[in-house]
C-alpha positions in Angstrom: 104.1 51.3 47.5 107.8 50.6 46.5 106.7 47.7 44.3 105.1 50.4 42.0 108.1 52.5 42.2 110.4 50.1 41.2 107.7 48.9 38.5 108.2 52.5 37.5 111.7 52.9 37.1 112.0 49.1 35.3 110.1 50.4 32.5 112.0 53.2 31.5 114.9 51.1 31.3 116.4 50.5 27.5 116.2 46.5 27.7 112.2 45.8 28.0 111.3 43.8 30.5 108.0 42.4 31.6 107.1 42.9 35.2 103.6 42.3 37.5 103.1 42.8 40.3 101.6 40.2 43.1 100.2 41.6 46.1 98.4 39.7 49.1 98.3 40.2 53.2 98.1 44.2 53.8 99.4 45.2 50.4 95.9 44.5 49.4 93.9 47.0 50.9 96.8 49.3 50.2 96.3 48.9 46.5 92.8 48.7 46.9 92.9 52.3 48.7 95.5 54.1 46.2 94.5 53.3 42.6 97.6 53.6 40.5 96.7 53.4 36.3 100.1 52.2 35.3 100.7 50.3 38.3 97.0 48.6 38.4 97.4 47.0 34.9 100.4 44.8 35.5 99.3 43.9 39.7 97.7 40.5 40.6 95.6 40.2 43.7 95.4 37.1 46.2 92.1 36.1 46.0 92.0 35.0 49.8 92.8 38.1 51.1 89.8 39.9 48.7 87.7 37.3 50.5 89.4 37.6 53.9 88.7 41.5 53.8 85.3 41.5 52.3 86.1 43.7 48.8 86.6 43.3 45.5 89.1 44.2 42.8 88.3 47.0 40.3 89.7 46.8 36.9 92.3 47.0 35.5 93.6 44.9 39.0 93.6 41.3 38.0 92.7 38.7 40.3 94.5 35.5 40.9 93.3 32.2 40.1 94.9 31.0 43.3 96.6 32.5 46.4 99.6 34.9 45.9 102.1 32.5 47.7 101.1 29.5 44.8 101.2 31.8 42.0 104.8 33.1 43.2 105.7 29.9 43.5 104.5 28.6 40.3 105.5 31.9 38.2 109.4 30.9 39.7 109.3 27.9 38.2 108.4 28.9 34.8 111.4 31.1 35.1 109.5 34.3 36.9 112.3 36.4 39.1 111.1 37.2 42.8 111.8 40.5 44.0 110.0 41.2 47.8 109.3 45.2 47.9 
């Protein structure tokens, strides 16, 4: 997934920078299917789509509390950058 990639290369930047990743839709199953240990620890999952698909998150994925779309939303306005991958 590019989101890890650029996840990735973030954190080897000099200025520290805190990223996470949200995935929901297709994305899901994707990081459901290609466990990634650095990646996995900073990525959120849409809880519909978990329920949608009929599977579950495996630590260290963190599930949201909402759907992805709110949480983006609400991470914006508490200052959050958006950056689609």
């Amino acid at each position: 997934m590019r989101a890890r990639k650029n996840a990735a290369n973030l954190s080897k930047q000099s200025t520290p920078v805190e990223v996470r990743i949200v995935v929901n839709a297709e994305a899901v199953e994707a990081v459901l299917d290609t466990p990634d240990a650095g990646a996995d620890r900073i990525t959120f999952v849409c809880p519909h789509t978990l329920a949608r698909i009929g599977r579950y998150a495996p630590q260290p994925l963190a599930v949201l509390e909402e759907s992805a779309v709110l949480a983006i939303a609400r991470m914006q306005a508490d200052g959050w950058h958006y950056i689609r991958s």
